[in-house]
Residue, then its C-alpha position, 0 to 999 in steps of 0.5 A: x867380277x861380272x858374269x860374261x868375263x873373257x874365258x881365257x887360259x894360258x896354254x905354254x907352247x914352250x916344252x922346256x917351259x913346262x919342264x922347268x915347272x915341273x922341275x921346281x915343284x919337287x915331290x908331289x903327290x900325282x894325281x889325274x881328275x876328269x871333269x866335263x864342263x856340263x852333264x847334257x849336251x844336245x846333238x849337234x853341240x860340242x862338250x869339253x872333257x878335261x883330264x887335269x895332272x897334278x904334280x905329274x906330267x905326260x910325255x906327250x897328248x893322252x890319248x882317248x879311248x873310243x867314246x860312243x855317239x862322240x866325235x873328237x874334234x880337237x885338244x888343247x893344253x893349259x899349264x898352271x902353276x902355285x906357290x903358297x907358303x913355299x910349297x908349289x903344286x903344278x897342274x897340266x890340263x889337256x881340254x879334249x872338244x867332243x861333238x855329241x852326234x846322236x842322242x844317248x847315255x855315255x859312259x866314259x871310263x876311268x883312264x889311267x896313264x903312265x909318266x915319271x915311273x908312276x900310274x895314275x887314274x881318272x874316275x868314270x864320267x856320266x854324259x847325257x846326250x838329248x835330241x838337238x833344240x831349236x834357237x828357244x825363242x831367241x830374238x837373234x842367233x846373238x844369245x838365247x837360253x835353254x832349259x835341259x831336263x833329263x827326264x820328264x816322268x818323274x815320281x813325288x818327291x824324286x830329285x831331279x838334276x836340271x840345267x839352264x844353258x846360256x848361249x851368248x856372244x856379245x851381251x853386256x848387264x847378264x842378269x842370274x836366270x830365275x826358273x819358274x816352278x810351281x809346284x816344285x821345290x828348288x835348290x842352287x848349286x853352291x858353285x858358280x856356274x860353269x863357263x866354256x865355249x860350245x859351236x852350235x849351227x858353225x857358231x862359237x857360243x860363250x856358254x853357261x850351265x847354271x845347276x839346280x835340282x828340283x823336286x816335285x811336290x805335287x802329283x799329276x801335269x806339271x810344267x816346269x819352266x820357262x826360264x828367263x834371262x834379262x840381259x842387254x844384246x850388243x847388236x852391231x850396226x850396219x851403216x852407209x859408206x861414209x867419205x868422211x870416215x871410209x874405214x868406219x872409225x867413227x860413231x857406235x858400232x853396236x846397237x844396244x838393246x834390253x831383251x828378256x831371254x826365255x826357254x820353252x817350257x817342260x811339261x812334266x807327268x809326276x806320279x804318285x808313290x805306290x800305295x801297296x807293299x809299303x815298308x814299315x820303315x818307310x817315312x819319305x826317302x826317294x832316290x838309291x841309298x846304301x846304309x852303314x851302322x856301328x854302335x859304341x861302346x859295347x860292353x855296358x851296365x844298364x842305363x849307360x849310353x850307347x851311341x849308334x851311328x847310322x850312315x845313309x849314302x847315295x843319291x836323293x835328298x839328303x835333308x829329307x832323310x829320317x831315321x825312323x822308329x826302329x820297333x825292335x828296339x824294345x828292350x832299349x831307351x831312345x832319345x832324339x837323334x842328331x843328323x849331319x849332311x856331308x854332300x858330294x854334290x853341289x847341288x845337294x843330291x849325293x853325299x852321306x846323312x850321319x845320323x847319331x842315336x843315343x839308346x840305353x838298355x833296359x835290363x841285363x838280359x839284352x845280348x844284342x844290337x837288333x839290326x837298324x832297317x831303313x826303307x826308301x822308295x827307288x825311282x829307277x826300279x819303280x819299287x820301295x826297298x829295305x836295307x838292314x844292317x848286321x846284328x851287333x854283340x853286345x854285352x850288358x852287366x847289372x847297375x853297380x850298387x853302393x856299398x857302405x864301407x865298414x867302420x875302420x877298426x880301432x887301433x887297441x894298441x895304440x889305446x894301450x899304450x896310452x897311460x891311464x890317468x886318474x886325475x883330471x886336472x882343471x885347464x887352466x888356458x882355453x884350448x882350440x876350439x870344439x870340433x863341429x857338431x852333426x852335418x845335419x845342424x850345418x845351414x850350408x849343408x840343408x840348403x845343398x838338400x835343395x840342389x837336386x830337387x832344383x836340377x830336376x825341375x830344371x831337367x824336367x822343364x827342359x824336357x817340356x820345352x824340347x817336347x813342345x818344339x818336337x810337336x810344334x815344328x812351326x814354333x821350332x822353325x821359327x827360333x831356329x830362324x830368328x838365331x840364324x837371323x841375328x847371326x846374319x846381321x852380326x856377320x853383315x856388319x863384320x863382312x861390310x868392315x872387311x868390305x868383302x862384297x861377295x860374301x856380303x851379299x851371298x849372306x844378305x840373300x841367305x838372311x832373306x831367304x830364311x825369314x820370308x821362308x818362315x814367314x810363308x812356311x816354306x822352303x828357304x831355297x823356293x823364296x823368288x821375287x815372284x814368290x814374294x809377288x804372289x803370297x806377300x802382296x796382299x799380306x798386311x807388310x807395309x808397302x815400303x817393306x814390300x819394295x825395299x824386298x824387290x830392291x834388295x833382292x836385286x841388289x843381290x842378284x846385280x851384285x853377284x856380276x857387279x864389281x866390289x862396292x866399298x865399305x860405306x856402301x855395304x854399310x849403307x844397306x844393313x839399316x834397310x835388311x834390319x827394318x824389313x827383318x823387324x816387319x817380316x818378324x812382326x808380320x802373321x803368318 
């Protein structure tokens, strides 16, 4: 599966074909999507809206409503149809083309529409228009790539969304575009790139929006860029009027020709967070953010758990979101809390942080939840803010205190009504034998005395050892690492079996990731070929291990538009990823 594969979609011109369609699929729930193919678009270039109906279709082209600084240039349909395990579900796609004709904020409003007795309605879209670019240093008009930031004043630790736009029409060997950013911190999108096409100067462009965010980690001039694209440009060939072959028939008719693609570079002015008025509750966030508390359960005794659940929503780095230190927390225990990221954005900049906090109350006096405050730094507004949840009721009851039951009466009935014998004869048979004597003579019972003693040490060196991660956050990373990394390999031998090449390669890339990141202390998601180049060149990692690295993260980055490789291939290539893991793990950091 390569990168320049043919845009198509089946469009049924044929009404009774789509009504015989949508007439198997029964009873489906409709729903309407809106979705734009990217989110900046420059003046003068088109940008497809398109409006998906599931289980539902319209009688007749929707119509738009009037959109700003957009010029409708046409529409197009496309009907798709599944059937998985019986059940069909229909999608019709009305692909709507806009010319961007001045630069702006579009906001383009949730629509619904009416067909088959029911209404449906699209979510609101965000579209930035930018200033027209030129050809971005591109040999020909044949292919060039652009690098579209949507603002170059930005403030540390401040996510920013970027793009790199590919513009191409016969290229071959289109090799992922590497961004240069020193001083930032990048992260891919999880998805793959977006592909449509786009008229630029009475030009048709196949057009790629490659999606990453990067994050600032430095204040002052920083330049962003450029990005790079290696590909081979197919230029046509011009020649002579042959009288042997009039029509041209004969002999190559495109000239090919390995180019590297590069942008223009952004300068970007990072600004420092303010020093004054910060939050006491303050411990990194930059972005916009909305909290959500519950606590459970609430009616308790002293020293039972409570789990409080703490959701921060929005937008900005959502791995770089802490709870912190609640100081009016007194009356309550605390122990270290666990965070889970649900993201809504492929690339890592919206969605929810799930953090659970497991308190205990000191005492029965406590009434009360005191509210959870969480403070984060608003880059639109250019000030810090403190969000602050309601107060919960709780109510707290004294520890419960063992009682030694009283000795059960004897039954001096029963005891009368035994007869009296005066005489006790001598046994003439053993009978069964003595009932034991006192627990406290029992071997089995003094070593189970040792069973405690031997839980608390137990407890109390798991506590050492979680204390010392928590304070060493190196040593911390590193096992964390290398139990990713064994994982890693356990799932390259499995994905090499089921010959699954996409998956194999995704893993490798992850897996190598992980380890150089560790290695160098930083981010998984910054490690490049030319990070490896800079930090690892002079290191004391074998030369051998330094190539086989640059030869098997282009293995990754080819693999990704090549087509599947087979068993034996993918088996081949785990014994290279184990000896570079073993020198990576041997290597100082």
């Amino acid at each position: 599966m390569t990168l320049m594969r043919t845009l198509a979609c089946r469009i049924f011109e044929a009404p009774a074909i789509a009504i015989l369609l949508f007439a198997a699929v029964g009873a489906q729930a409709a729903s309407l999507t809106a979705d734009l193919d990217r989110t900046t678009v420059p003046v003068g270039e088109t940008v497809t809206l398109n409006l998906n109906f599931e289980g539902i279709n319209p009688q007749g082209t929707p119509s738009l409503p009037a959109l700003p600084n957009l010029a409708f240039q046409g529409v197009r349909q496309s009907t798709s149809m599944i059937i998985i395990n019986g059940q069909s579900s229909s999608k019709v796609t009305y692909s709507y083309v806009l010319q961007a004709t001045q630069p702006g904020e579009v906001t383009i409003p949730a629509m619904q529409f009416q067909a088959g007795g029911q209404i449906v309605a699209s979510q609101p879209l965000q579209l930035k228009i930018v200033p027209a670019a030129g050809g971005a240093n591109a040999a020909t008009n044949i292919a060039f790539i652009r690098l579209i930031v949507p603002k170059t004043e930005v403030y540390l630790h401040e996510a920013l969304p970027i793009e790199m736009h590919l513009y191409c029409q016969t290229v071959q060997d289109v090799q992922m575009p590497q961004l240069k950013a020193e001083g930032f911190t990048l992260t891919h999108s999880t998805e793959q790139p977006a592909q449509s096409q786009t008229q630029l100067n009475g030009a048709v462009y196949n057009l790629f929006v490659f999606r990453l965010s990067a994050t600032p980690a430095r204040v002052g001039r920083v330049t962003l860029g450029p990005a790079e694209c290696s590909l081979t440009l197919l230029i046509p060939i011009r020649r002579s009027r042959d009288p042997f072959d009039p029509l041209g028939l004969f002999g190559p008719s495109h000239q090919r020709r390995p180019t590297t693609l590069q942008s223009d570079p952004v300068v970007m002015n990072v600004q420092p967070l303010p020093s004054e008025d910060v939050p006491p509750t303050f411990n990194g966030a930059v972005g916009n953010f909305v909290l959500a508390v519950t606590a459970a359960p609430t009616n308790v005794a002293v020293g039972d758990p409570i789990t409080v659940k703490v959701n921060i929503s929005g937008r900005g780095r959502l791995d770089a979101i802490k709870l912190p230190p609640q100081p009016q927390w007194r009356d309550f225990n605390t122990y270290s809390a666990t965070k889970k990221i649900e993201s809504s954005d492929p690339i890592g900049l919206a969605g929810t942080a799930a953090i659970e906090q497991i308190i205990t109350p000191q005492n029965h006096e406590v009434r009360q939840l005191p509210p959870v405050e969480f403070s984060f730094f608003d880059p639109a507004q250019g000030q810090y803010r403190t969000l602050r949840s309601q107060t919960i009721p709780l109510t707290v009851r004294n520890a419960s205190v063992a009682v030694v039951p009283p000795p059960a009466p004897t039954n001096a009935a029963a005891s009368a009504q035994q007869p009296v014998d005066d005489i006790l004869h001598i046994r003439s048979q053993f009978g069964a034998a003595a009932a034991p004597g006192l627990l406290i003579r029992q071997p089995w019972f003094i070593g189970l005395q040792f069973v405690p003693i031997a839980a608390w040490i137990g407890l109390v060196i798991a506590r050492k050892r979680r204390e010392v991660l928590e304070n060493n956050p190196r040593l911390r990373r590193r096992r964390e690492v290398a139990q990713r990394v064994r994982h890693g390999v356990k799932e390259l031998h499995a994905l090499a079996a089921a010959q699954d090449s996409d998956a194999f390669f995704a893993t490798l890339f992850r897996v190598l990731q992980e380890q150089i990141g560790e290695r160098l202390d930083v981010p998984a998601s910054a490690i490049t070929e030319a990070v490896i180049d800079e930090r690892l060149r002079d290191s004391a990692l074998p030369s051998e291990s330094l190539a086989a690295l640059h030869d098997l993260f282009q293995t990754c980055n080819q693999a990704r538009y090549a087509p599947h490789k087979s068993r034996q291939e993918l088996s081949a290539i785990i014994p290279r990823v184990e000896r570079v893991l073993s020198d990576l793990q041997r290597l100082n950091p």
